[in-house]
C-alpha positions as CSV (number, residue, x, y, z in Angstrom):
1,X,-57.4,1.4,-16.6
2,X,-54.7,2.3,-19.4
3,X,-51.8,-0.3,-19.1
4,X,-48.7,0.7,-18.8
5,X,-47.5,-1.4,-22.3
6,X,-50.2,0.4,-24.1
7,X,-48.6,3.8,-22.7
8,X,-45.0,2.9,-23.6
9,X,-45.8,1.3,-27.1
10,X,-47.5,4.7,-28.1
11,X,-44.9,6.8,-26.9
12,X,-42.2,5.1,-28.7
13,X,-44.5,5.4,-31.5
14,X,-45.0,9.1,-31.6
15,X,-42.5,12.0,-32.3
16,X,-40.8,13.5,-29.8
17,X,-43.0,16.7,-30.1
18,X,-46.2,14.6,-30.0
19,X,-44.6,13.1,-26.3
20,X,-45.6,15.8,-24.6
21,X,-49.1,16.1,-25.2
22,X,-49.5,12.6,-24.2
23,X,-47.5,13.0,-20.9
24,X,-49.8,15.1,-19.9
25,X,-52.1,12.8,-19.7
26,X,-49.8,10.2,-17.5
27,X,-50.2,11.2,-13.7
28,X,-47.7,10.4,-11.2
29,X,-50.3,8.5,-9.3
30,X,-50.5,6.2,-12.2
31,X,-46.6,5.7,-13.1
32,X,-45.6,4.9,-9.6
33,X,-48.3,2.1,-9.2
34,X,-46.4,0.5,-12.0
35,X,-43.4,1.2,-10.3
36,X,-44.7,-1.0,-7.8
37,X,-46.1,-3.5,-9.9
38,X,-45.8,-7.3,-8.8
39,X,-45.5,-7.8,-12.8
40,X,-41.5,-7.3,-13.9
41,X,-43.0,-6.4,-17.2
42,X,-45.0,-3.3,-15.9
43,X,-42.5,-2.2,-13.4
44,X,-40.1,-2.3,-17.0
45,X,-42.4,-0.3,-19.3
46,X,-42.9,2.2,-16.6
47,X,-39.1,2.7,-16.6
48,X,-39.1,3.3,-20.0
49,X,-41.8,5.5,-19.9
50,X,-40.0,7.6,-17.8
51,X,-36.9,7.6,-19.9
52,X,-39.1,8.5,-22.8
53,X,-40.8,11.4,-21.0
54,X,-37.9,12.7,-19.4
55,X,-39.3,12.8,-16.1
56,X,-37.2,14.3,-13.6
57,X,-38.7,13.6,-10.8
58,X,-38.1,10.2,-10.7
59,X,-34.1,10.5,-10.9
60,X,-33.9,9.1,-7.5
61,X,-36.6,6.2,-8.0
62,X,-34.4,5.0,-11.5
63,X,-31.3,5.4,-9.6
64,X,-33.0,2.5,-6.7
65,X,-34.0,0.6,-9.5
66,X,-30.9,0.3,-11.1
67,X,-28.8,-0.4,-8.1
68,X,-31.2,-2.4,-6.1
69,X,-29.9,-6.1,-4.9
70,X,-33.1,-7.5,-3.5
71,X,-32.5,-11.3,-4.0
72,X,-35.2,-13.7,-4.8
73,X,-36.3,-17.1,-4.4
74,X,-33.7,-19.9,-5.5
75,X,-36.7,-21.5,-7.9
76,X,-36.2,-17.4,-9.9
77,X,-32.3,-18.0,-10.0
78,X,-33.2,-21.3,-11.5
79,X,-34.9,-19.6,-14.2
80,X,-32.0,-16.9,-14.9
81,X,-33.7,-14.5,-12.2
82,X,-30.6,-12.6,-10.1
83,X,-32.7,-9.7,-8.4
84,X,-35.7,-8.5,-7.4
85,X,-35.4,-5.6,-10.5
86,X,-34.6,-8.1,-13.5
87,X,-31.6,-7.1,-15.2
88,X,-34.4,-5.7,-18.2
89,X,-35.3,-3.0,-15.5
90,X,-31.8,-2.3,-14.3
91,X,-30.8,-2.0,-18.0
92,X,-33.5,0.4,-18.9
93,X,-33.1,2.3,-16.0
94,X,-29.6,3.2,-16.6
95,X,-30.7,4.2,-19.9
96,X,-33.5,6.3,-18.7
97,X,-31.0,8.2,-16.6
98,X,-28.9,9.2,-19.8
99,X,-31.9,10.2,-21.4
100,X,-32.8,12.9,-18.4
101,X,-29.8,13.8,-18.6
102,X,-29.3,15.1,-14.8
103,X,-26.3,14.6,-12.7
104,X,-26.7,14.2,-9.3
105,X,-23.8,12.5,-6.3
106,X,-26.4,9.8,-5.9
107,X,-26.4,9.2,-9.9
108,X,-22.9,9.3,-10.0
109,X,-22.6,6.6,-7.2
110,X,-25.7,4.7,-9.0
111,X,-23.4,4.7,-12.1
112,X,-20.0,3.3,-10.0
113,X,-22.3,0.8,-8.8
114,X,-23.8,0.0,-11.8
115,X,-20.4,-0.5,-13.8
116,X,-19.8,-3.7,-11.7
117,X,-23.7,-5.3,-12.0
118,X,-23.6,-9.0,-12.7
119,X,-25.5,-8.8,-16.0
120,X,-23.9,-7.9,-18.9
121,X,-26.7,-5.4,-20.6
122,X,-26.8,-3.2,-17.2
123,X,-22.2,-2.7,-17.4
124,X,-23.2,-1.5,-21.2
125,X,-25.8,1.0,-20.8
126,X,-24.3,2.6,-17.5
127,X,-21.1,2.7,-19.6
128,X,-22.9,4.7,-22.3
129,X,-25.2,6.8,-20.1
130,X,-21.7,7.7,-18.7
131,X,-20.5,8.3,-21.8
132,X,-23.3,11.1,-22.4
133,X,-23.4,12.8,-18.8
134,X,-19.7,13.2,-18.6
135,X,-18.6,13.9,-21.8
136,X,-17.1,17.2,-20.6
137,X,-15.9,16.6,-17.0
138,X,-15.1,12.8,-16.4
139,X,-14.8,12.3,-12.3
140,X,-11.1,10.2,-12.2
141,X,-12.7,7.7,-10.5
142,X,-15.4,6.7,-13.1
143,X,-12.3,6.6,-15.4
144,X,-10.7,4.2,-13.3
145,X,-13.5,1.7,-13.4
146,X,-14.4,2.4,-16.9
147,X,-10.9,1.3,-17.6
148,X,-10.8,-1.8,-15.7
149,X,-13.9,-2.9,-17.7
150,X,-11.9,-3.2,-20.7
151,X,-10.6,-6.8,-19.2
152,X,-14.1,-7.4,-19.2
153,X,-15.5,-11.6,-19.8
154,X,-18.0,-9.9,-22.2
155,X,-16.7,-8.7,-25.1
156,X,-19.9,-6.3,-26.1
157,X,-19.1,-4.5,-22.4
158,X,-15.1,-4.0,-23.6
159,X,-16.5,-2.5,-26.6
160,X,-18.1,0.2,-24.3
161,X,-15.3,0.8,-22.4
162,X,-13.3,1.7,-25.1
163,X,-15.1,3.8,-26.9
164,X,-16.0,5.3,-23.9
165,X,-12.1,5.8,-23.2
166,X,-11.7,7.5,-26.7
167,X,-14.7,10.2,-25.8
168,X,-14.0,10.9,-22.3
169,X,-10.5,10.7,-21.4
170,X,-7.8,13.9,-21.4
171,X,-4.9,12.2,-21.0
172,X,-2.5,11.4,-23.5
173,X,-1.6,8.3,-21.1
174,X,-4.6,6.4,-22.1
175,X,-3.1,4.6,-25.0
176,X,-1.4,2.6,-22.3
177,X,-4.8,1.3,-21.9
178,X,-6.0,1.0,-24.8
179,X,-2.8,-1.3,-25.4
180,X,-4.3,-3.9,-23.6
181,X,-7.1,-4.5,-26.5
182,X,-4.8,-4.5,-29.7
183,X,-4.7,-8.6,-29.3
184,X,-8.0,-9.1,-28.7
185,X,-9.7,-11.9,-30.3
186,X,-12.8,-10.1,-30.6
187,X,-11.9,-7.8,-34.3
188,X,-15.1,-5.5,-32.7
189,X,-13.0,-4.3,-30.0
190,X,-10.1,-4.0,-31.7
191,X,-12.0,-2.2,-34.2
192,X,-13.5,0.5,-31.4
193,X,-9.4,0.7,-30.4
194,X,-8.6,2.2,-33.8
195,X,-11.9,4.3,-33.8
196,X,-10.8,5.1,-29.8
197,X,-7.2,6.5,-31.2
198,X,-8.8,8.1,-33.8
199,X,-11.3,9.9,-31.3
200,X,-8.3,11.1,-29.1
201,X,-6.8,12.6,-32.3
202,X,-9.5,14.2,-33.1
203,X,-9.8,15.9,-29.8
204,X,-6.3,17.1,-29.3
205,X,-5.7,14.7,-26.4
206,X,-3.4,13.5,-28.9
207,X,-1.5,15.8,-31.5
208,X,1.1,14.0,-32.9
209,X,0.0,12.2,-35.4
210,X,3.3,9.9,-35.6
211,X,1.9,8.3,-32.2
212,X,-1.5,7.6,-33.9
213,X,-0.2,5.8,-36.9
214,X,2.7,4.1,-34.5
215,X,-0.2,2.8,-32.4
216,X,-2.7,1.7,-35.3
217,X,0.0,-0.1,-36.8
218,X,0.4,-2.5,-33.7
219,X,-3.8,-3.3,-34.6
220,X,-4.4,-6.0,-37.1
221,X,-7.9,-5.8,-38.2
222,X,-8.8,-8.3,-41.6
223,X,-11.0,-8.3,-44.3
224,X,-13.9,-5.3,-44.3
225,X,-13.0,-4.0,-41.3
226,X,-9.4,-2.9,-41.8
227,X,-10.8,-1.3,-44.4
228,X,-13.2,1.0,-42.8
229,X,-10.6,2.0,-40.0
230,X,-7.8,3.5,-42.6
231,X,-6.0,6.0,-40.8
């Protein structure tokens, strides 16, 4: 039987045109035994098989995945394990959804749910799968946790969240936010503020430019970086 790493590795192999030829050669029978898979790694590529095919079918299956809280054994926590569905899967699951590119209640609730997941890698991808389903109609709510995230311990998740801010929000009352990054000690975050005020600009949230170059001059970004984020 064809494993589902052979499956996965030739997909993301082969142009996106090719995909399709070879997808129809995947059953449904055969993805959702490695859905099932004992094997983390199986149940994993079959999530990003899914992702790469663009199946919509299993919206509701990645959505499961991606919020399921299943513990396991203490000897697995031991060894970094927090769920049944590793954070790997709940990552790439997240990512598969932005990829189908359907909006559903339950994949907006999968999302919320998502935002606040204990590993790092899942708050990152939900925040940019949010970033490409709601790019033109933001539910308020999503804002609101999106903007709590940038006070997040991980600095690669506050990244997210800000650029995320600059691309979704429509209210000029944002920068208020985005304040709350201009001192952090991270210079990648308080690099994607100035490209986040930028963003804004650029969409008319904003359209006095005073307030732009008021607000970038409270950033201090050194060396290459200031100078890739001139104004």
């Amino acid at each position: 039987m064809i494993s589902a790493e052979t499956v996965y590795r030739t997909l993301e192999k082969s142009l996106p045109e090719e995909r399709f030829a070879i997808a129809g050669t995947i059953t449904d029978e055969l993805i959702r035994s490695w859905l099932i898979d004992k094997n983390w790694r199986v149940r994993n590529c079959a999530v990003k098989i899914i992702g790469l095919m663009k199946r919509e079918q299993y919206v509701q299956d990645l959505v499961c995945i991606m919020t399921d809280r299943t513990s396991v054994p203490i000897i697995n926590r031991l060894f970094g394990g927090d769920f049944y569905q590793v954070g790997f899967i709940r990552r790439n699951a997240a990512s598969a959804l932005g990829a189908i590119g359907i909006i559903t209640p339950e994949v907006i609730s999968g999302l919320f749910c998502a935002l606040r997941d204990p590993y790092w890698e899942v708050r990152v991808e939900s925040i940019r799968t949010c970033r490409k389903l709601f790019s033109h109609n933001s539910p308020l709510e999503l804002f609101e946790v999106i903007s709590r995230l940038t006070s997040d311990r991980s600095f690669e998740v506050v990244v997210e969240a800000v650029t995320a801010m600059g691309e979704l929000a429509s209210d000029s009352s944002v920068v208020n936010e985005l304040r709350n990054v201009y001192n952090h000690p991270n210079v990648l975050v308080k690099t994607a503020g100035v490209n986040a005020l930028k963003k804004l600009y650029e969409r008319a949230v904003i359209t006095d430019k005073m307030i732009i170059i008021r607000e970038l001059s409270n950033i201090f970004i050194p060396g290459k970086y200031a100078n890739n984020n001139r104004p």
